[in-house]
C-alpha positions in Angstrom: 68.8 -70.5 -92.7 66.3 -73.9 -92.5 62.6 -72.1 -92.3 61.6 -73.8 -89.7 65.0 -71.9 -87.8 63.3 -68.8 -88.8 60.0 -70.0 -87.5 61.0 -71.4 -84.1 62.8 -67.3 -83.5 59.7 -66.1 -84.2 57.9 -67.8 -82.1 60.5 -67.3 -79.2 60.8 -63.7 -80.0 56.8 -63.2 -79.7 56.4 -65.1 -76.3 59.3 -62.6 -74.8 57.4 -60.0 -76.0 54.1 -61.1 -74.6 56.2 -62.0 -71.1 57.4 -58.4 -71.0 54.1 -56.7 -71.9 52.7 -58.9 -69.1 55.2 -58.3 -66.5 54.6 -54.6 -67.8 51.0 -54.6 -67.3 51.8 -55.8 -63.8 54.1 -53.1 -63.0 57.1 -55.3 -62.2 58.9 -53.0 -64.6 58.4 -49.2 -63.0 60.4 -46.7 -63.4 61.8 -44.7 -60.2 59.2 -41.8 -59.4 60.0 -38.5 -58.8 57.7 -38.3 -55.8 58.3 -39.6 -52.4 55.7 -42.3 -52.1 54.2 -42.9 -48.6 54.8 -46.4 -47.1 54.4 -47.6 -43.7 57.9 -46.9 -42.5 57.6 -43.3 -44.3 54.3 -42.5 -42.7 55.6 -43.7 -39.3 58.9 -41.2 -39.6 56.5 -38.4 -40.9 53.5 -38.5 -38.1 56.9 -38.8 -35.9 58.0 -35.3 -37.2 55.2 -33.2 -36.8 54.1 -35.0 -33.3 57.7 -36.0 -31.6 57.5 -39.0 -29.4 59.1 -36.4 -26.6 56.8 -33.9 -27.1 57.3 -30.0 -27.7 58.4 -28.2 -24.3 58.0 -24.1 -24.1 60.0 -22.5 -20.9 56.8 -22.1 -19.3 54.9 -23.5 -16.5 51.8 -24.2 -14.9 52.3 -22.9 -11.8 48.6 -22.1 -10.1 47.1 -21.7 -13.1 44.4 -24.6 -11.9 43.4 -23.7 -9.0 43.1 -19.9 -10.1 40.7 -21.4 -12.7 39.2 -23.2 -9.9 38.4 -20.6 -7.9 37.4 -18.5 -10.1 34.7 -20.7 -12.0 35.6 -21.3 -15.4 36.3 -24.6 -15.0 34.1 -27.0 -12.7 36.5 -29.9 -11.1 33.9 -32.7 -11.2 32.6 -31.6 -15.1 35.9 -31.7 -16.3 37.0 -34.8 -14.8 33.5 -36.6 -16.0 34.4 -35.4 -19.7 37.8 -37.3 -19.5 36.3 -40.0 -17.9 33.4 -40.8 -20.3 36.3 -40.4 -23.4 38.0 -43.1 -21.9 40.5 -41.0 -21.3 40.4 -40.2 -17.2 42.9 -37.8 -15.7 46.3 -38.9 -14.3 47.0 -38.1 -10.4 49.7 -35.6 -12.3 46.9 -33.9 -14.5 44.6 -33.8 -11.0 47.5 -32.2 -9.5 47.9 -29.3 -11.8 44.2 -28.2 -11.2 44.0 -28.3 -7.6 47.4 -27.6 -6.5 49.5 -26.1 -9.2 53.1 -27.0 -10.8 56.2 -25.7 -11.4 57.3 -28.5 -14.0 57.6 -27.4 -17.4 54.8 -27.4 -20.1 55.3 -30.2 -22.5 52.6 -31.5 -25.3 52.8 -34.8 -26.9 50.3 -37.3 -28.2 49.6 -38.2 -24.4 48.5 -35.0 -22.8 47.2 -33.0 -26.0 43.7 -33.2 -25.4 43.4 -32.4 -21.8 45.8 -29.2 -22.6 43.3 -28.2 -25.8 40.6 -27.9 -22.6 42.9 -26.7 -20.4 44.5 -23.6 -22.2 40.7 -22.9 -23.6 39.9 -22.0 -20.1 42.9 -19.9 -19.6 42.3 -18.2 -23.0 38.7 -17.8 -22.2 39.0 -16.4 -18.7 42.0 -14.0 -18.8 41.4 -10.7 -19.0 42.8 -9.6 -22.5 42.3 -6.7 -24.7 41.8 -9.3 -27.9 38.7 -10.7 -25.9 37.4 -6.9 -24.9 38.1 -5.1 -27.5 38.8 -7.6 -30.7 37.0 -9.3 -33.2 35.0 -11.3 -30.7 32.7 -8.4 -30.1 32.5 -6.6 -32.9 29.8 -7.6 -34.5 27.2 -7.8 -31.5 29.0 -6.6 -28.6 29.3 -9.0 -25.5 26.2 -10.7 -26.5 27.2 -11.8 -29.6 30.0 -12.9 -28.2 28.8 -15.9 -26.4 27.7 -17.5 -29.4 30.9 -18.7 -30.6 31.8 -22.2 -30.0 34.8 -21.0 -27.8 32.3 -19.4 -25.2 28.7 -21.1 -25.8 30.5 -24.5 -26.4 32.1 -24.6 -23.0 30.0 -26.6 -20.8 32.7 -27.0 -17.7 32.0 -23.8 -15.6 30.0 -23.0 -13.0 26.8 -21.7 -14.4 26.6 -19.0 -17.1 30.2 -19.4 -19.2 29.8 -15.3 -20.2 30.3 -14.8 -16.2 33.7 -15.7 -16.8 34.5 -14.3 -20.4 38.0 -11.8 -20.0 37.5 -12.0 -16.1 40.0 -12.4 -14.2 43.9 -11.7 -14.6 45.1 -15.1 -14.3 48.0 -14.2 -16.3 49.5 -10.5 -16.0 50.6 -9.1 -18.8 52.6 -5.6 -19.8 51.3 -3.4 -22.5 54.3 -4.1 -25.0 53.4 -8.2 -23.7 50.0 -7.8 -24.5 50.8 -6.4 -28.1 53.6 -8.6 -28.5 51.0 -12.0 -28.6 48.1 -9.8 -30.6 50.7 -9.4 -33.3 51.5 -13.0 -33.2 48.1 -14.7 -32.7 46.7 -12.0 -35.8 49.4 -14.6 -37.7 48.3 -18.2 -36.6 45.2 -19.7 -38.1 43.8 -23.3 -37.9 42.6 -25.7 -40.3 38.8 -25.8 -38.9 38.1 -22.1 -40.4 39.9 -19.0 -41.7 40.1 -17.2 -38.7 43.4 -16.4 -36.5 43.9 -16.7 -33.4 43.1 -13.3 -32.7 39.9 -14.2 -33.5 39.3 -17.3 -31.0 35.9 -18.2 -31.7 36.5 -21.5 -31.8 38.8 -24.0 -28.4 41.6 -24.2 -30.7 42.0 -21.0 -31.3 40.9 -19.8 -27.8 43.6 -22.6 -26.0 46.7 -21.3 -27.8 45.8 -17.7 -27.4 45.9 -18.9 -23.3 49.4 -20.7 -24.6 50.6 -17.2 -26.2 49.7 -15.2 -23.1 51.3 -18.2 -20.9 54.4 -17.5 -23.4 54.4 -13.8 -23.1 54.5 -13.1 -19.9 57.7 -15.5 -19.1 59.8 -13.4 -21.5 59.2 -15.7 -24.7 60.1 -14.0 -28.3 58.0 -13.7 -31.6 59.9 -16.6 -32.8 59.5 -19.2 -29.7 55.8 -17.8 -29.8 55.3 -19.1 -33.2 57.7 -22.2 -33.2 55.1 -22.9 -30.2 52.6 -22.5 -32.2 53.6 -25.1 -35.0 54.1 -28.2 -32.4 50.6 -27.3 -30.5 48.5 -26.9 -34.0 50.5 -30.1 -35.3 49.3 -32.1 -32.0 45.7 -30.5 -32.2 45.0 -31.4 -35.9 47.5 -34.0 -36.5 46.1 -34.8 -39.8 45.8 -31.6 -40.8 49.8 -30.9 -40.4 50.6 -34.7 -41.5 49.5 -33.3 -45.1 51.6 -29.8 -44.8 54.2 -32.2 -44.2 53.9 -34.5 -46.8 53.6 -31.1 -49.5 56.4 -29.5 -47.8 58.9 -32.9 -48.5 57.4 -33.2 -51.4 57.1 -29.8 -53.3 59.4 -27.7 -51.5 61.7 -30.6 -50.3 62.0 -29.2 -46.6 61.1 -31.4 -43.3 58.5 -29.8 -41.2 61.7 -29.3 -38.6 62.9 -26.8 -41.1 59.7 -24.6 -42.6 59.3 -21.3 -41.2 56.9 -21.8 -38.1 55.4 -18.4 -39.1 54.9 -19.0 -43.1 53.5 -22.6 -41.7 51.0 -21.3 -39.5 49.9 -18.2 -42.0 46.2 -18.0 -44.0 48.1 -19.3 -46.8 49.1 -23.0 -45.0 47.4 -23.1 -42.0 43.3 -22.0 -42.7 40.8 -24.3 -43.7 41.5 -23.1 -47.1 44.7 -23.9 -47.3 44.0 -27.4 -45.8 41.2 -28.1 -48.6 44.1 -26.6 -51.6 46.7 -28.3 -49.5 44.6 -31.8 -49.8 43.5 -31.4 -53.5 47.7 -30.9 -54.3 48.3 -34.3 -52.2 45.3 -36.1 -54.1 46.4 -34.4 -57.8 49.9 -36.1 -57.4 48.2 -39.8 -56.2 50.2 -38.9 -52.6 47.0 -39.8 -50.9 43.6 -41.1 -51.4 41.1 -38.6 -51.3 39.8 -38.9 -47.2 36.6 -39.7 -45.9 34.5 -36.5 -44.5 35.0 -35.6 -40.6 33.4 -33.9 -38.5 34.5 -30.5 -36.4 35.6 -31.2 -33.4 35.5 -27.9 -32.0 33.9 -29.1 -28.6 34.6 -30.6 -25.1 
C-alpha cells in the first residue's frame, strides 16, 4: 500500500476519533440510566399522584360542624373570612355555607380547598374536647399554661378573644371510649415533615387539623386503615413538596407508586418527620434526582 494510502486512513481514522470524543463530551452518546429521571411530563404524573386532580374523599361530612364552631368562639366569621381574603384566596359561597349553616356533602381535599380545610380542621382539633388535648403531651410539661404556647393554640388568631378559652371545650364531635382510643393509637403513628412530633402531639395546625380529621373519622365508624390512608392524602395536600420527594424515593428505591406504600409506614417517624424529610432530601440530591432546594420557611400559621 502507496504511503500516502496509509496516511490519508490515518488522518480519517483520527478525525472520527476526535468526532466521537466530541459528540462524547456532549453527551449525545449516554448510556440508559438506571434511575428514573424527572422530566416535565414525569413531574406532572408524579405531583398528580400524591395530590389527585379529584381529590381524596373520606365517608365523612361536615354537617354543623361551622356553626358549632361559630357559636362557640373558636373561630370568628369576619377574621377568618379577612385571612382568605388578604391571601387572595376569598371564600366560595360553598365554603361560607359550611360555617354558617352546615353540610351534609361529603369531605373531599384537593389542591382547591386544602388550605381553608388546614384552618378549618385546626379549629375542630383545637376546640373538641379530647383526652389527647387534657391529658397528652400538650400539657405535660407546664400544665394548661404551657399549653398555649404552641403554635397550634398561641398561633391561632381567629377566635373571639383569648384562644385558651376554647382549648378541649366543647364536644363538637362525640366520641366513645374505644373511639377515642381508636384515633390516639393512630394519631401517636402520623407525624409531619415540619418537626418530629405526631399527631398526638399537635403543637403545631397541621398536626392539630388532622387530629380534628381523625376524630371527624372516628366517630362515623372509620377503621385504622381508612384513618391512616386519610392521613396520607391530607399530609400529601398540606406539604405537597414534602410527599413529592417520598414519592420520587419510593419509585425510585423501592420501585412502588405512592398509590401502593403502606399509608401507615408512609406516615411513620421514619418517612414522615422532619428528619426523615432532611435524609429523605439528601438520598434524592446523592442520586442527582433533584437539585438541592432553596430554604423555606415554616408555615405553621394562619
Amino acid at each position: 500500500m502507496k504511503k500516502t494510502n496509509i496516511l490519508l486512513i490515518i488522518i480519517i481514522v483520527s478525525v472520527l476519533i476526535n468526532i466521537f470524543l466530541l459528540l462524547k463530551d456532549l453527551n449525545l452518546f449516554k448510556k440508559e440510566s438506571t434511575n428514573i429521571i424527572t422530566t416535565k411530563s414525569n413531574n406532572s404524573e408524579l405531583f398528580d399522584e400524591i395530590n389527585p386532580a379529584n381529590g381524596y374523599e373520606i365517608n365523612a361530612s361536615f354537617n354543623d360542624l361551622g356553626p358549632k364552631m361559630l357559636k362557640s368562639g373558636i373561630i370568628d366569621i369576619n377574621k377568618f373570612k379577612s385571612v382568605y381574603e388578604k391571601s387572595n384566596q376569598p371564600l366560595t359561597t360553598e365554603q361560607e355555607e359550611i360555617l354558617t349553616i352546615g353540610s351534609n356533602k361529603k369531605i373531599k381535599v384537593d389542591r382547591e380547598n386544602s388550605y381553608f380545610l388546614l384552618n378549618f380542621f385546626w379549629a375542630v382539633g383545637l376546640n373538641n374536647k379530647s383526652k389527647i388535648l387534657d391529658k397528652g403531651q400538650m400539657i405535660e410539661y407546664d400544665g394548661i399554661k404551657g399549653a398555649g404556647n404552641f403554635a397550634s393554640t398561641g398561633g391561632w388568631s381567629l377566635a373571639k378573644g383569648n384562644t385558651m378559652n376554647y382549648y378541649s371545650k366543647n364536644v363538637l364531635i362525640p366520641l366513645t371510649i374505644e373511639q377515642e382510643e381508636l384515633v390516639n393509637e393512630v394519631a401517636s403513628n402520623i407525624f409531619r415533615p415540619c418537626c418530629n412530633n405526631s399527631t398526638a402531639f399537635p403543637d403545631c395546625n397541621h398536626g392539630m387539623a388532622l387530629l380534628g380529621v381523625m376524630q371527624l373519622m372516628a366517630s362515623n365508624g372509620a377503621t385504622e386503615s381508612e384513618m391512616y390512608e386519610a392521613g396520607k392524602y391530607f399530609n400529601a395536600f398540606w406539604f405537597p413538596g414534602n410527599y413529592y420527594d417520598l414519592a420520587l424515593y419510593f419509585k425510585n428505591k423501592e420501585k412502588i407508586s405512592f398509590i401502593d406504600i403502606d399509608a401507615k409506614l408512609l406516615l411513620s417517624k421514619d418517612y414522615s418527620s422532619a428528619t426523615a424529610a432532611q435524609n429523605i432530601k439528601k438520598w434524592l440530591t446523592e442520586q442527582e434526582l433533584v437539585e438541592e432546594p432553596a430554604k423555606t420557611g415554616g408555615g405553621c400559621g394562619v
